[in-house]
C-alpha positions in Angstrom: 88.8 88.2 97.9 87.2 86.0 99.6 85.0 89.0 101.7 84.0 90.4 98.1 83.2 87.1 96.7 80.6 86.5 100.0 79.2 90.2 99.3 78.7 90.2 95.8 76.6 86.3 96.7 74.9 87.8 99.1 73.6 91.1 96.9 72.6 88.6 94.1 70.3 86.1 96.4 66.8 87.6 97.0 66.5 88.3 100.8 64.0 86.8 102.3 60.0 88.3 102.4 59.3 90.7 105.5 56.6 88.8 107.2 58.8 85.4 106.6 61.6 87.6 108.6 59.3 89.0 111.0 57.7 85.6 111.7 61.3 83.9 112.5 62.2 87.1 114.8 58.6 86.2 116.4 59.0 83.0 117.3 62.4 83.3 118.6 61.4 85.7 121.0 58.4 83.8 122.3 60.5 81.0 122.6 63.4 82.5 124.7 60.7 84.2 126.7 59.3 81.1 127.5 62.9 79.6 128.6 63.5 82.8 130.7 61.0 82.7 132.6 61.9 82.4 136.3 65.8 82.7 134.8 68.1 84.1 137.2 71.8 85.0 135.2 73.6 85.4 138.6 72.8 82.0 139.1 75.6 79.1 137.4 73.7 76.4 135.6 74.7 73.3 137.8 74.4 75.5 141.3 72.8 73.7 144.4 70.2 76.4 144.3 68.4 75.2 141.1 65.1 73.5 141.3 64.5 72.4 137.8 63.9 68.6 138.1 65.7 68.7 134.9 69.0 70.0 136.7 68.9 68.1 139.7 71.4 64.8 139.2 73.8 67.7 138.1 73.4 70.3 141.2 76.1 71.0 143.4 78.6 69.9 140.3 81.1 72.6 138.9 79.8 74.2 135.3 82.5 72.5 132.8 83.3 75.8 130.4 85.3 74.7 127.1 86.9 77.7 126.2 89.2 78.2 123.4 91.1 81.0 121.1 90.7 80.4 117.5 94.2 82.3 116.3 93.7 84.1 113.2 96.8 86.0 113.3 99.5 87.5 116.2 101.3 90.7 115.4 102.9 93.2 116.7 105.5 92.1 118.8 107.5 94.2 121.2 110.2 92.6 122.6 110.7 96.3 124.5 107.6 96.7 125.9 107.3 92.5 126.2 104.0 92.7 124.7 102.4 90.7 121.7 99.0 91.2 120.1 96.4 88.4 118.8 93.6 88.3 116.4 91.0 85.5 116.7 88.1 84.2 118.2 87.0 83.7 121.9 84.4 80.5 122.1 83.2 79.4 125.3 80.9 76.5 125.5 79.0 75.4 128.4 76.0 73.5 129.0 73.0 75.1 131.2 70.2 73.1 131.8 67.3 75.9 132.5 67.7 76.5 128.7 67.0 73.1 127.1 63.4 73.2 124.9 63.0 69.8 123.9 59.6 69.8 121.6 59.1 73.5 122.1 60.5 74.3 118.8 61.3 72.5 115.7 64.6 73.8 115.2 67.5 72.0 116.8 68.7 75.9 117.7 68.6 79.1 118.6 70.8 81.4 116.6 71.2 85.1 118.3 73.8 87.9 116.9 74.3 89.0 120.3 73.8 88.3 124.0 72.2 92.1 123.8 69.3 90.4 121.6 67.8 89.0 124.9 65.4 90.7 127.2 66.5 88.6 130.4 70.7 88.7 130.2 71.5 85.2 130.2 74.1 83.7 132.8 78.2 84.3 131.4 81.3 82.8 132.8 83.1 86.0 132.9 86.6 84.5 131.4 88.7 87.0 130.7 92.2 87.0 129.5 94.5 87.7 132.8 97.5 89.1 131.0 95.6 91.2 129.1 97.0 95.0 128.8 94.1 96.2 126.1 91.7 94.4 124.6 88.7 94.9 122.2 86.2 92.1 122.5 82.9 91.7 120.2 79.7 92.4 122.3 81.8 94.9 124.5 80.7 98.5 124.8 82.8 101.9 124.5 86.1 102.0 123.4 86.9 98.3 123.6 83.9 97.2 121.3 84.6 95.8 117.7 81.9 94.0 115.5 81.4 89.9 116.0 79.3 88.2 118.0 77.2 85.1 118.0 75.4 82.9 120.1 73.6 79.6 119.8 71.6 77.4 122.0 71.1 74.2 121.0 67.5 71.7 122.0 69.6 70.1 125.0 71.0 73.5 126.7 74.4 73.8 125.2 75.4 77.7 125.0 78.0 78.5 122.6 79.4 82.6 122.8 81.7 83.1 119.7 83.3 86.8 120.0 85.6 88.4 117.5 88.7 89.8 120.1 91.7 91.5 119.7 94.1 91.2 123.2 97.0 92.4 123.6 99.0 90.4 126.2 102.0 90.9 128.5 104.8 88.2 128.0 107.0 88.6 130.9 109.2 85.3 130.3 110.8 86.7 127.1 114.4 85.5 127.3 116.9 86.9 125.0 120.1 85.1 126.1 120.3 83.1 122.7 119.4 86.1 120.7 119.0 85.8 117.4 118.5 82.4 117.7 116.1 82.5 120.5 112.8 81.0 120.9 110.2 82.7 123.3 107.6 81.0 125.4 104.8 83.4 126.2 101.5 82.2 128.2 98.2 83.2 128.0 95.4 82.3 130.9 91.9 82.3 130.4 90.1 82.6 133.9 87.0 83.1 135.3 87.1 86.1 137.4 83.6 86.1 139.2 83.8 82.3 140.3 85.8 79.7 142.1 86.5 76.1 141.4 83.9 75.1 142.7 81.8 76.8 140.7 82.7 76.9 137.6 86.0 74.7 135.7 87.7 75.8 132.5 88.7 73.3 130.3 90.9 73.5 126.9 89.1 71.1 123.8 90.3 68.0 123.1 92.8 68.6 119.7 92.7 64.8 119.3 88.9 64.8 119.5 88.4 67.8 117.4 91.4 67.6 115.0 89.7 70.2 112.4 90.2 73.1 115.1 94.1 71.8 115.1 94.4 72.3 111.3 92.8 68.8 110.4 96.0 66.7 112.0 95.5 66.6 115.8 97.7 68.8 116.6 98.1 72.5 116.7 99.8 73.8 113.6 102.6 76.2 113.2 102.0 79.7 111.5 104.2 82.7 110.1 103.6 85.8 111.5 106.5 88.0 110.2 109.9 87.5 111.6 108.4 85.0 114.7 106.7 81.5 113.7 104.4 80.7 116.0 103.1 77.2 117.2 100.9 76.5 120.5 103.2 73.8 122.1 101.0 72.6 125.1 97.2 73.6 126.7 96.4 72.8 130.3 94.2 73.6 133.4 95.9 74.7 136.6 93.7 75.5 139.9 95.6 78.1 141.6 96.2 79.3 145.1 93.0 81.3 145.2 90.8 78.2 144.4 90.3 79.5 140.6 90.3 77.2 138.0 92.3 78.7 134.7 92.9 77.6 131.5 96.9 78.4 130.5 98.3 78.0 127.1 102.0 78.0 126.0 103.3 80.1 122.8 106.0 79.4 121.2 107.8 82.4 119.1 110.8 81.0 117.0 112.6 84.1 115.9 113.8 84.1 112.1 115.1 87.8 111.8 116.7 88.7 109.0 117.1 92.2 109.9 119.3 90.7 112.8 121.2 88.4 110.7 121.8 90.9 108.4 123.2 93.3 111.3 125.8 89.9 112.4 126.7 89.8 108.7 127.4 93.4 108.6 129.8 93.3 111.8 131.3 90.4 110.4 132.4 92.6 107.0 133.3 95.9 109.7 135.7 93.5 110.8 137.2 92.1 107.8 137.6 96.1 106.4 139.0 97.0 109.3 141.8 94.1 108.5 142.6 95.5 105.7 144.4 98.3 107.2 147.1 96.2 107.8 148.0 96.2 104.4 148.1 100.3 104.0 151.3 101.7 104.5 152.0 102.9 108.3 152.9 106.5 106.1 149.5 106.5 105.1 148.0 107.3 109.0 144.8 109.4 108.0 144.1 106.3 105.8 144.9 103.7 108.9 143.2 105.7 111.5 140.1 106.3 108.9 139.7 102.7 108.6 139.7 101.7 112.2 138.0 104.2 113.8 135.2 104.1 111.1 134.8 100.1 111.5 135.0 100.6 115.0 132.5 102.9 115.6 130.1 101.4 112.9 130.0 98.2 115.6 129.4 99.9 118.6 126.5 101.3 116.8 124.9 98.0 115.6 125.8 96.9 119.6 123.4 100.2 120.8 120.9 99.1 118.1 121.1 95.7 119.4 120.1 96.8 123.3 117.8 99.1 122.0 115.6 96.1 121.0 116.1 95.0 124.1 114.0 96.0 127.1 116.5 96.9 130.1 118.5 94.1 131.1 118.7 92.3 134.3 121.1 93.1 136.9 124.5 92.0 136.1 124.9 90.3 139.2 122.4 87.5 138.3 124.6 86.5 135.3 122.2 87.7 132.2 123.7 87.2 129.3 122.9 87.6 125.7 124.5 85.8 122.6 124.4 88.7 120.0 125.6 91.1 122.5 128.3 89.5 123.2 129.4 88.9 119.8 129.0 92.7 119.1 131.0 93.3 122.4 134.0 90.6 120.8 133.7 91.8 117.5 134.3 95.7 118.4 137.2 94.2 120.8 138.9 93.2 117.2 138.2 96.4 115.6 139.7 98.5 118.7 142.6 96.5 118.0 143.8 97.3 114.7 143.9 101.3 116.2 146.3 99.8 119.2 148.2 97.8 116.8 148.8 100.8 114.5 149.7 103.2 117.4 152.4 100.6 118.7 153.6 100.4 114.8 153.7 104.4 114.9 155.7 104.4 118.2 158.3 101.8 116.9 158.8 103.5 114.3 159.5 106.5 116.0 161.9 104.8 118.6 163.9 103.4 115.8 164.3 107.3 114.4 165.2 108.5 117.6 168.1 105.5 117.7 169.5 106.6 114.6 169.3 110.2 115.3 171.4 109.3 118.6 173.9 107.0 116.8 174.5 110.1 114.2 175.1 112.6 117.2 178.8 113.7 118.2 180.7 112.2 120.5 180.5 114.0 124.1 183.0 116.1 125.6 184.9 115.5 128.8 182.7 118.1 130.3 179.3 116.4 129.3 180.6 112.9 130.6 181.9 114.3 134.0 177.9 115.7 134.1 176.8 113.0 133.5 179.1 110.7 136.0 177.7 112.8 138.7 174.2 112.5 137.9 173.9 108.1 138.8 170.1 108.7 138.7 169.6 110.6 135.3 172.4 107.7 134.0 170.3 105.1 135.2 167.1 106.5 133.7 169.0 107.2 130.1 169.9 103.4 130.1 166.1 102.1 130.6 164.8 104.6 128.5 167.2 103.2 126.4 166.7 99.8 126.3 163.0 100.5 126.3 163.1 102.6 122.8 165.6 99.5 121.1 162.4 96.5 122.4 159.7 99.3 121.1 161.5 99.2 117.5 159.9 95.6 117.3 156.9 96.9 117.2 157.6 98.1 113.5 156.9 94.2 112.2 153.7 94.5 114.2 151.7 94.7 111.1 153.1 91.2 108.9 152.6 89.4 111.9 148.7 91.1 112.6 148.2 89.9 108.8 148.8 86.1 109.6 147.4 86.3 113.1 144.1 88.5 113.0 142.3 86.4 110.6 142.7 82.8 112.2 141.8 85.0 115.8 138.8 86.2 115.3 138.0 83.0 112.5 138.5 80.8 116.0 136.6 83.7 118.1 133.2 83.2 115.5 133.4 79.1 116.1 133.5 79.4 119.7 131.1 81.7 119.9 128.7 80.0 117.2 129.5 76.7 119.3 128.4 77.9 122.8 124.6 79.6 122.0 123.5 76.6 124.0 125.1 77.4 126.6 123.2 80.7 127.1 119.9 80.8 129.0 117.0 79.9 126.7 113.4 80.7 127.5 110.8 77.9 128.4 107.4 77.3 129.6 106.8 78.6 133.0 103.3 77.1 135.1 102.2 77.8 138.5 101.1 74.7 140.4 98.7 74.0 142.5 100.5 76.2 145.0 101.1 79.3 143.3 104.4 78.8 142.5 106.6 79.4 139.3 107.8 75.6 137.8 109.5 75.9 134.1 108.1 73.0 131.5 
């Protein structure tokens, strides 16, 4: 609406006369040409090597480059491929002293669509986004170009590049041990690649300083983006091993899934149907078997879904474990259950009809005792098998007790599993210091 609105006000108002518009473009150019001259882009503003006596209390100093990310949405989120993708804005803002015009021009800037609109390229930072796995950045070329760009230069030298970028970035810190009820920390670094601390220094804006780029409060504001809300929970600089200067951000992604909550739900019901059985009479075995197997399989397939989201998991070995899986893994325990309970039902049940069918026989004949007198071992194994077939017959009340027991069971399994999802590893915030190493935060 709010793109159609700016068109339609923009087709109504009378553009501006030709020689007005050609007389702006004029002066522009004359005065950039005038700034240029002698310009050398390979050269950072505050280097030793300038001689403007403009730049000269601030030669030898580091170029202070505020760079930010102005988030207009994140999307795409694969937590397979541990990848996320981010729409915004990449402004960098630095000041370079060869550029100031003072009285040369009544206008307190220069306003330019693109860095391509100068003849003389002007000096860039070259920050770039290091866990970047594609990107399309405005003033780009080739496949990776998309439309917006702007670039201002104010009276005292200040440069400020606003480019309209998509990135998407590798999160290799996704943890899924509290899954669904996990909350991923991903980290973004802005660095520039051509130049060294000494050179050049990124620096995040001050939120408290500039609360309207925070959402007007000071501090950076949380935002849907479908089943992940998404907040920036902290900003800082880190010089690395390799004597860069880089500019990290950590973001938070609080999962609210209800696809996955749905799935827990529908385990929860598997195993409540698969209760039921207890109630169908043991006669009834397609109907018994149907039930269990069904319910049973049904769980194991919501478990395969479940790691399917999942990219492949650590090595057992290192203790990697994750909360949904296993529940899943508990819940299909119960399920496999109720078919082992029903085949010990069966088996009682067939003990107890071979006992009668023995009690019914004839008495043996002198002949058949004296047999078996001489055979210890094959008496021996008659009386276990015996006593074995008369415990087995218990196994017939199997299913009143299951239908007292089962419930409380697996009502005490949900609580204790529900009660330890703190317990399972959670992700953080993970920095490299000064030294290069991993620290969590």
């Amino acid at each position: 609406v709010g793109q159609r609105g700016a068109r339609t006000s923009l087709q109504t108002r009378a553009p501006p006369p030709p020689a007005l518009r050609s007389l702006f473009i004029m002066a522009t150019v004359a005065l950039l040409n005038q700034l240029l001259v002698g310009y050398d882009s390979l050269v950072p503003p505050t280097s030793p090597l300038i001689t403007n006596a403009s730049a000269c209390s601030a030669a030898g100093a580091p170029t202070v480059v505020m760079a930010d990310f102005q988030l207009l949405s994140m999307h795409s989120v694969n937590e397979r491929e541990r990848s996320y993708t981010i729409d915004g804005y990449l402004v960098l803002q630095w000041s370079d002293p060869r550029l100031e015009f003072g009285n040369l021009s009544c206008r307190d800037a220069i306003a330019l669509p693109s860095y391509a609109n100068t003849d003389t390229k002007l000096w860039e930072p070259g920050v770039q986004c290091m866990e970047t796995l594609h990107e399309s950045v405005g003033g780009s070329s080739g496949a990776t170009h998309i439309a917006g760009e702007s670039l201002v230069i104010s009276r005292n030298g200040t440069v400020l590049w606003s480019r309209r970028a998509r990135y998407k970035l590798l999160c290799d810190t996704f943890n899924f041990g509290r899954m669904p009820f996990d909350e991923q920390f991903c980290i973004a670094t802005l660095r520039s690649f051509p130049y060294n601390e000494e050179l050049v220094q990124l620096e995040w804006p001050d939120c408290a300083s500039n609360p309207v780029a925070c959402g007007g409060s000071g501090q950076l504001q949380p935002y849907h983006s479908g089943e992940w809300i998404v907040t920036i929970v902290d900003q800082r600089t880190v010089t690395e091993a390799d004597g860069h200067r880089v500019a990290r951000v950590c973001i938070m992604l609080e999962r609210h899934s209800n696809l996955l909550s749905l799935s827990i739900t529908i385990v929860i019901l598997l195993v409540i149907a698969a209760y039921c059985g207890f109630f169908i009479p043991v006669s009834a075995a397609p109907a018994r078997v149907a039930i269990g197997f069904l319910s049973f399989l049904m769980v194991l397939n919501q478990l395969f879904w479940a790691m399917g989201q999942m990219p492949p998991l650590l090595d057992p070995s290192e203790n990697y474990r994750v909360w949904m899986i296993d529940f899943l893994w508990g819940s299909m325990f119960f399920n496999w259950l109720t078919l082992i309970e029903y085949g010990l039902v069966h088996f009682g049940l067939e003990c107890e009809r071979r006992l009668a069918a023995g009690a019914n026989a004839p008495p043996a004949g002198e002949h058949d005792a004296a047999l078996v007198a001489q055979d210890k071992v094959g008496s021996r194994y008659q009386h276990v098998k015996l006593l074995w077939m008369r415990c087995a017959t218990r196994f017939v009340d199997l299913d009143n007790v299951c239908r007292w027991v089962y419930p409380p069971a697996y009502f005490i399994f949900c609580c204790v599993m529900y009660g330890v999802v703190d317990v399972y590893e959670s992700g953080s915030c993970r920095w490299y210091t000064h030294d290069g190493t991993r620290t969590r935060g």
